[in-house]
Structures are given as structure tokens and as C-alpha cells.
C-alpha positions as CSV (number, residue, x, y, z in Angstrom):
1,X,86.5,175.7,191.0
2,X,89.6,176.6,188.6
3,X,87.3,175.8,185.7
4,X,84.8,178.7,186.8
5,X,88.0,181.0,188.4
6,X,89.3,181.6,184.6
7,X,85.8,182.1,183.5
8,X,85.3,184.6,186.1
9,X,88.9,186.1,184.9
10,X,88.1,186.0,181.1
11,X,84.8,187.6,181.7
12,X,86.5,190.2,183.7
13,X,89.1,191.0,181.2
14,X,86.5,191.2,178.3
15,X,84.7,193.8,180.9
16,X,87.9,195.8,180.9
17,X,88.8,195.6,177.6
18,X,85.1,197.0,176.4
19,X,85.6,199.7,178.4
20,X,88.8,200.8,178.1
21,X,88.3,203.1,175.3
22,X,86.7,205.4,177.2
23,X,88.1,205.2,180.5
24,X,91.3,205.9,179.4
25,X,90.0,208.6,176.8
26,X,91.9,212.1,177.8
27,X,89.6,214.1,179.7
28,X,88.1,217.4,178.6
29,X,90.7,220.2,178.6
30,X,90.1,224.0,178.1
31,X,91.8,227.2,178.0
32,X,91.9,229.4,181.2
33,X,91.5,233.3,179.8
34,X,91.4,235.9,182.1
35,X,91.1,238.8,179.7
36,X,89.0,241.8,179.8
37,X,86.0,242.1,177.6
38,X,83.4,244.6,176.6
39,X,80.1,243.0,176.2
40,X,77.1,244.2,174.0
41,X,73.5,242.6,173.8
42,X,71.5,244.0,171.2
43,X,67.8,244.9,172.2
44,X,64.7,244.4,169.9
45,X,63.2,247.5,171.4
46,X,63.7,251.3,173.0
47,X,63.9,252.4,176.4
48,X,64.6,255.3,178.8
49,X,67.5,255.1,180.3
50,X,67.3,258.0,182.7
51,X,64.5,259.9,183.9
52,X,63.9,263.1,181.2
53,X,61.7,266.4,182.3
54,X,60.0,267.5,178.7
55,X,58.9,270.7,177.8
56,X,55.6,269.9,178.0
57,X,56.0,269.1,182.2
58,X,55.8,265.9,181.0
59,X,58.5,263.1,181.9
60,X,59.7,260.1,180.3
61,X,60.9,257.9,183.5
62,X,64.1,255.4,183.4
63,X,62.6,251.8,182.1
64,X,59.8,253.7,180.0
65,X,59.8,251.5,176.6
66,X,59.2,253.4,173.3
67,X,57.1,251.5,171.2
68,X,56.0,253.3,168.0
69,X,56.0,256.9,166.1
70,X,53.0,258.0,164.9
71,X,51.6,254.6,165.2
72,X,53.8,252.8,163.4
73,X,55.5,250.3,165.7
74,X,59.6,250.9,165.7
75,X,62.8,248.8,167.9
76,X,65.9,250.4,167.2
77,X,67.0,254.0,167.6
78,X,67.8,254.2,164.3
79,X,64.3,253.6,163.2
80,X,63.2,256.3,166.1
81,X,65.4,258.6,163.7
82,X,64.8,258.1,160.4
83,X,60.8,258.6,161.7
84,X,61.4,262.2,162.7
85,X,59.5,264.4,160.4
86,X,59.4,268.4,160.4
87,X,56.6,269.2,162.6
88,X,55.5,267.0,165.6
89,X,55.8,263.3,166.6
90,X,53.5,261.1,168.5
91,X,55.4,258.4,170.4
92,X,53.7,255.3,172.2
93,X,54.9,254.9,175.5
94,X,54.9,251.8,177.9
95,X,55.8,251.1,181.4
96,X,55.4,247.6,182.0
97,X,51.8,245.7,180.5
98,X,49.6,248.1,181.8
99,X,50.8,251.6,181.7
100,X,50.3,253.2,178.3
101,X,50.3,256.5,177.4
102,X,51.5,258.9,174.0
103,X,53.3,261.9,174.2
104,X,53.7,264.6,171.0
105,X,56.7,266.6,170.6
106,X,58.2,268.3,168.0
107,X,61.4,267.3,165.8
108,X,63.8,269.4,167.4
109,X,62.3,267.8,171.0
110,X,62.9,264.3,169.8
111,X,66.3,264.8,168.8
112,X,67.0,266.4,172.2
113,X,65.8,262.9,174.3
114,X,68.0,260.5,172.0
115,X,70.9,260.4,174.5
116,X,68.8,259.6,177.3
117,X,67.5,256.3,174.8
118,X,69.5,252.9,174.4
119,X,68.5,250.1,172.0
120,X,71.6,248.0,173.7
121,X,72.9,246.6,177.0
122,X,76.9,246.9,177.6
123,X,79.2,246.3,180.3
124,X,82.4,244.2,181.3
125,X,83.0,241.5,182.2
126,X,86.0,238.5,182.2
127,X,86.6,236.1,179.8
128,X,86.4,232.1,181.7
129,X,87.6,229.7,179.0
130,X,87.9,229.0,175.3
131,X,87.4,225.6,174.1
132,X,89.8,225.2,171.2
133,X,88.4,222.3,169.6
134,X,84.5,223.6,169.4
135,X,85.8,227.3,169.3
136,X,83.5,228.0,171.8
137,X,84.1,230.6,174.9
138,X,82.1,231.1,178.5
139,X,82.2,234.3,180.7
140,X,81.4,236.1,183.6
141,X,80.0,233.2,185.8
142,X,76.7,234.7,186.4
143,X,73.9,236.3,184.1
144,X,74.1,239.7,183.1
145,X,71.0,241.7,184.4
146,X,70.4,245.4,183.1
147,X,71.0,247.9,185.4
148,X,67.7,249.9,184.7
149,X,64.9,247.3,183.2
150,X,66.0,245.0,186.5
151,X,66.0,241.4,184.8
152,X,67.7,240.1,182.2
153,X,67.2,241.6,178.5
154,X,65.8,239.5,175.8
155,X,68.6,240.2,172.9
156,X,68.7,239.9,169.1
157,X,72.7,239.8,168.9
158,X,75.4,239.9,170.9
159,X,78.8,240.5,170.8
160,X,81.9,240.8,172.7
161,X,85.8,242.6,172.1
162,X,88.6,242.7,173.3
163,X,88.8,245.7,176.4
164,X,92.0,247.4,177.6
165,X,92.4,248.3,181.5
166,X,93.2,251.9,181.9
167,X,92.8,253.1,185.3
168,X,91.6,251.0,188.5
169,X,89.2,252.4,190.8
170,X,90.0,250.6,194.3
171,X,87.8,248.4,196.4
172,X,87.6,249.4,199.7
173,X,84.8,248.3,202.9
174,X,81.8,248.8,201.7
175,X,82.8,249.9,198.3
176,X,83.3,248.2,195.4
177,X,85.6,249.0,192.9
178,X,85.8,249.0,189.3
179,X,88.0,248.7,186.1
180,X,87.9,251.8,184.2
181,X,88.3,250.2,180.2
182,X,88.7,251.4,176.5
183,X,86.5,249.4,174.5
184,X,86.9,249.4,170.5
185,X,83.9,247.9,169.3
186,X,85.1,249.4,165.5
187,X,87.5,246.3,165.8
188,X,86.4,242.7,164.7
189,X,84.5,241.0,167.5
190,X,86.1,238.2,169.4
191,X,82.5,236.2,169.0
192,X,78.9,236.7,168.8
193,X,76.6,236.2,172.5
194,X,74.7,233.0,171.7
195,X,72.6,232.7,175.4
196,X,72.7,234.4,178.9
197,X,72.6,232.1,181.6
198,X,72.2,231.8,185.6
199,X,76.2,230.9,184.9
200,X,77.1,233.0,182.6
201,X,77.5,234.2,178.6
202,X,78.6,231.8,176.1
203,X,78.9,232.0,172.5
204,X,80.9,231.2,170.0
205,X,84.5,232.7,169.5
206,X,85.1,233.9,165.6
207,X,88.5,235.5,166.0
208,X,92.2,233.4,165.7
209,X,93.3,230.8,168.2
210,X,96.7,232.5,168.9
211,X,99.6,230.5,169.6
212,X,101.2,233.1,172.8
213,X,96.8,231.6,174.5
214,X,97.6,229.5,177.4
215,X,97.6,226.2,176.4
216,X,94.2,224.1,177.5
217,X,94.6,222.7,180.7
218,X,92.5,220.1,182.7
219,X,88.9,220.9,184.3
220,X,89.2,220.1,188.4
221,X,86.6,217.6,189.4
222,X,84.5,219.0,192.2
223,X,85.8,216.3,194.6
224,X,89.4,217.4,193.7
225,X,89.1,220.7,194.9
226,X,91.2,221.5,198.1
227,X,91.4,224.3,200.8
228,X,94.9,226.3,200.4
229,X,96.9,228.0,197.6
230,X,95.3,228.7,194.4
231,X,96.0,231.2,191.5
232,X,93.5,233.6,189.6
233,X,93.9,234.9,186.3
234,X,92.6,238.3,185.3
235,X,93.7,241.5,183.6
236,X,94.4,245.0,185.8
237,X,96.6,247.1,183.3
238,X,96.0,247.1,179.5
239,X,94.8,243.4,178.4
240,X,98.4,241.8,179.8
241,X,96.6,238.5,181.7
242,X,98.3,238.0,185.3
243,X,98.9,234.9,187.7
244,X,97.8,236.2,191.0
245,X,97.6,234.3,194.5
246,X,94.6,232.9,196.5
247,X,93.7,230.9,199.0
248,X,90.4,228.8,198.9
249,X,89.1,228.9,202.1
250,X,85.7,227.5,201.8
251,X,84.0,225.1,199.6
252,X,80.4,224.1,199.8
253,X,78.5,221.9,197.0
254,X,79.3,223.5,193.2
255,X,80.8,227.2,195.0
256,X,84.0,228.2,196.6
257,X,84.9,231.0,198.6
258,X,88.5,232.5,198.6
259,X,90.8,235.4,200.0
260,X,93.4,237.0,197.6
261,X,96.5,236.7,199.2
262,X,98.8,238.5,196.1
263,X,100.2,241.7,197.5
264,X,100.1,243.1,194.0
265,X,96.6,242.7,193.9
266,X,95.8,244.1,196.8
267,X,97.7,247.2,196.5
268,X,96.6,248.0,193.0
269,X,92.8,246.9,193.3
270,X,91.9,246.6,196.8
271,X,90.7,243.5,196.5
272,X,87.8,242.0,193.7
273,X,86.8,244.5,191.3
274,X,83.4,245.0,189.4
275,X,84.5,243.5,185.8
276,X,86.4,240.7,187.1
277,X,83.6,238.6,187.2
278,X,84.6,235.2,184.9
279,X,88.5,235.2,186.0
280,X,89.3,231.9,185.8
281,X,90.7,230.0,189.1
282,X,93.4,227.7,188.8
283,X,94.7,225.2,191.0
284,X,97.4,222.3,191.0
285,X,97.4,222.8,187.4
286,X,93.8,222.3,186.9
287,X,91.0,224.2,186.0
288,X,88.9,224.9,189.2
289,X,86.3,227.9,188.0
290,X,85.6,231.3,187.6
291,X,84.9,234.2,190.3
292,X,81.2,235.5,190.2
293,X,80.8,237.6,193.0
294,X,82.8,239.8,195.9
295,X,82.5,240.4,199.7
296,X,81.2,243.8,199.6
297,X,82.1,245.0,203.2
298,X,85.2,241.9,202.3
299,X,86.6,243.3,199.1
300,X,89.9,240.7,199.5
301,X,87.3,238.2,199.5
302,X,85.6,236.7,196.6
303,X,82.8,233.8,196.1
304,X,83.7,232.0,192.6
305,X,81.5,228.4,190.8
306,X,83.3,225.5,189.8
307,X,83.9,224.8,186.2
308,X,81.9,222.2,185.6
309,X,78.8,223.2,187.4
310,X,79.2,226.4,184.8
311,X,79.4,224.2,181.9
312,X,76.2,222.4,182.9
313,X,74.3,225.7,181.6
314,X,76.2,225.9,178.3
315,X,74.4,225.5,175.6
316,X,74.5,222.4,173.0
């Protein structure tokens, strides 16, 4: 019996000691962000991005997609210019797979629809995390769908920089509000858009790990996650990051819900803002997630994913 008890205790201890390397490996740790960005996704075609009475009676309606000029098949705006000639232009226009029709104008006509094109989506959005060792970042916590073609775009590039707050337009009942932001896309980017996912953008970050970043911090198991005090990072004024508190007050499966309880918050925003989607939320010191969406008719209250059900759409 003694004879098989130390067998059962040396096989025990070799079962321990082959796995030791990994169960006592430091677990994955990433920076919480929290600052403002401007995104910009790239389009490999033309459209209408408000409805346009022509000369003719004619109209060019918001979605319409410009395909070619005189035939000749053209996806950026600044191949739509360099194809206006003196006299008249024949564009190719398409509304979906089945609606197909030209239009003729003359030069001075085409130049007067260009603002009403776009060759790019933009918005903002919230930085989530930065992961110093891959140098690569996640944002927003949801997809980003454009505004006029309804789904999300198919890009060639993307792109995001830094933004600066400079005026807050409340939340209040029943309407959201937003961040009003200066956007310098002359400066370098802070990383290319590699996908856009059901959870977000991710990419990979090209700019200079500073040392004033938060330093990477532990990501929250799901089962770790408690009701009570929390803290959410985010930038309301310039891109200063701030500490603000909340209370998670429900958690179901991979999604939390929560009520901002800062008074600084509330008086300055209202509550969540359009553009503070991707603040990261923080809790006992641990990474929890990143709000997605707000409580329209609720503005102090906010719906936010857990980190690590966000990271399962990252890409390899």
C-alpha cells in the first residue's frame, strides 16, 4: 500500500512539474487607452453621399455608386478628376445590382457634384487597448457601419490619428450626444485598419510606445467580473485620458451593463456620448472591456463587451 502511495505521489509530482511552466506563465496583460481617435477606411469605389438635383432634372440619390467616365471604369475621386475633359462627361451609375443608368454632364457640372462624392468612410471612435509586445491596438467594440451605404464598407486601407476633444454636445433622454473633435490626418498615423469586425477595428499601431501610456495591466476573466464600482477611461476635453466612476449593474454571458456614477461625467456629457465607443472599463485593477453602445432614452447608462470575448474576433 506504501509502495503504490509514493508511486501515486511521484507520478503526481512529475504531473505538476510538466505543467508548471505554463500554469504559472504571467497571464496576458494589455494597455487600457481611452483616447480619442479619428478613423478613415479607404473605399475602392465612388458614391453619393447626399441626394444631388442636376440641371438636367435629373438626380443622383445618396448610396448611388459611380462606376466609370466615359466608359472607362474609375474608384477614387481623384481618378473622377483627372477624367474631366472640356466638353461633356458620361458617368455610369449604379444603385445596387440591378439599377444602372448613365447620365452626361458637362465639365463645369462635374466639378459642381464632387462635394456631394466620398471615396472614404470617417468617424470617431475610442481607442480599447494596445498590446505592447505585438504592437497591436483594438477599438470601438463594435463594427463600424457607413451611415449612407447601410452595411459595412469593403476598404483598401485604413488608418487612424490621434483626435482632440473640443466641444461636448450633451446627452440628454432621447438624445444622444456627441464629441465635437479636430482631427489632423496631415500628422503621422497612429496605425493602419487591418479588419472590421462584429467587435471592433484592429490593426496594427506604427507610432512610439510612450513611456507617460498606462502601464499594461491584467485582462479580467469573465467569471471575475463583479456587480459594483468600476472605473472607465475616456477622453472629454483635448486628448487628456480620465478615470471616471461606474457601477456595473448587470452582467449576462460576454456583456455588461453599467450606470456612470462620476459627477464630472455627468455634468459635462450627460451621460455616454457618440465616439466613446471602445473606452476601456477597468475594475479591481484588471482589464474588464470596452463600452459599445448607450441607453438612448438612458444616456447615464451604457452596455459595454468583455475583453476577452473582443479579442476572440482579432485577427491572427
Amino acid at each position: 500500500m506504501k509502495c503504490r502511495l509514493r508511486n501515486l505521489l511521484a507520478y503526481l509530482v512529475l504531473i505538476i512539474a510538466l505543467l508548471s511552466p505554463s500554469a504559472v506563465a504571467e497571464a496576458k496583460k494589455l494597455i487600457p487607452m481611452g483616447e480619442s481617435i479619428g478613423i478613415q477606411l479607404e473605399l475602392p469605389f465612388i458614391y453619393v453621399a447626399h441626394d444631388v438635383l442636376l440641371p438636367n432634372g435629373q438626380w443622383l440619390k445618396k448610396g448611388d455608386m459611380i462606376t466609370e467616365v466615359n466608359g472607362k471604369p474609375v474608384d477614387s475621386i481623384e481618378e473622377l478628376k483627372e477624367s474631366f475633359t472640356e466638353g461633356e462627361i458620361t458617368l455610369s451609375i449604379e444603385k445596387g445590382s440591378n439599377q444602372k443608368r448613365s447620365i452626361t454632364l458637362t465639365n463645369e457640372q462635374a466639378n459642381n457634384i464632387l462635394p456631394f462624392l466620398k471615396d472614404e468612410t470617417d468617424g470617431i471612435g475610442t481607442l480599447t487597448f494596445l498590446d505592447p509586445e505585438s504592437k497591436e491596438y483594438g477599438a470601438l467594440g463594435h463594427q463600424i457601419i457607413d451611415g449612407v451605404l447601410n452595411r459595412p464598407p469593403e476598404f483598401t486601407d485604413g488608418s487612424i490619428f490621434l483626435a482632440s476633444i473640443e466641444q461636448i454636445k450633451k446627452s440628454s433622454p432621447g438624445n444622444p450626444g456627441y464629441k465635437i473633435s479636430v482631427i489632423n490626418t496631415d500628422d503621422i498615423r497612429l496605425g493602419d485598419i487591418s479588419s472590421n469586425d462584429i467587435y471592433g477595428i484592429f490593426g496594427h499601431w506604427e507610432s512610439d510606445i510612450k513611456q507617460n501610456m498606462r502601464k499594461p495591466i491584467e485582462i479580467m476573466h469573465d467569471d471575475e467580473i463583479q456587480l459594483g464600482k468600476a472605473e472607465l477611461l475616456t477622453a472629454i476635453e483635448g486628448s487628456k485620458v480620465e478615470s471616471f466612476a461606474i457601477e456595473i449593474v448587470k452582467i449576462e454571458d460576454n456583456f455588461l451593463q453599467f450606470k456612470i456614477t462620476d459627477e464630472k461625467l455627468l455634468s459635462k456629457t450627460g451621460g455616454i456620448l457618440q465616439g466613446m465607443s471602445g473606452s476601456p472599463i477597468i475594475q479591481k485593477g484588471k482589464f474588464v472591456g470596452a463600452v459599445t453602445h448607450m441607453f438612448v432614452e438612458q444616456p447615464d447608462r451604457g452596455a459595454a463587451i468583455t475583453l476577452s470575448e473582443m479579442l476572440k474576433k482579432k485577427p491572427d
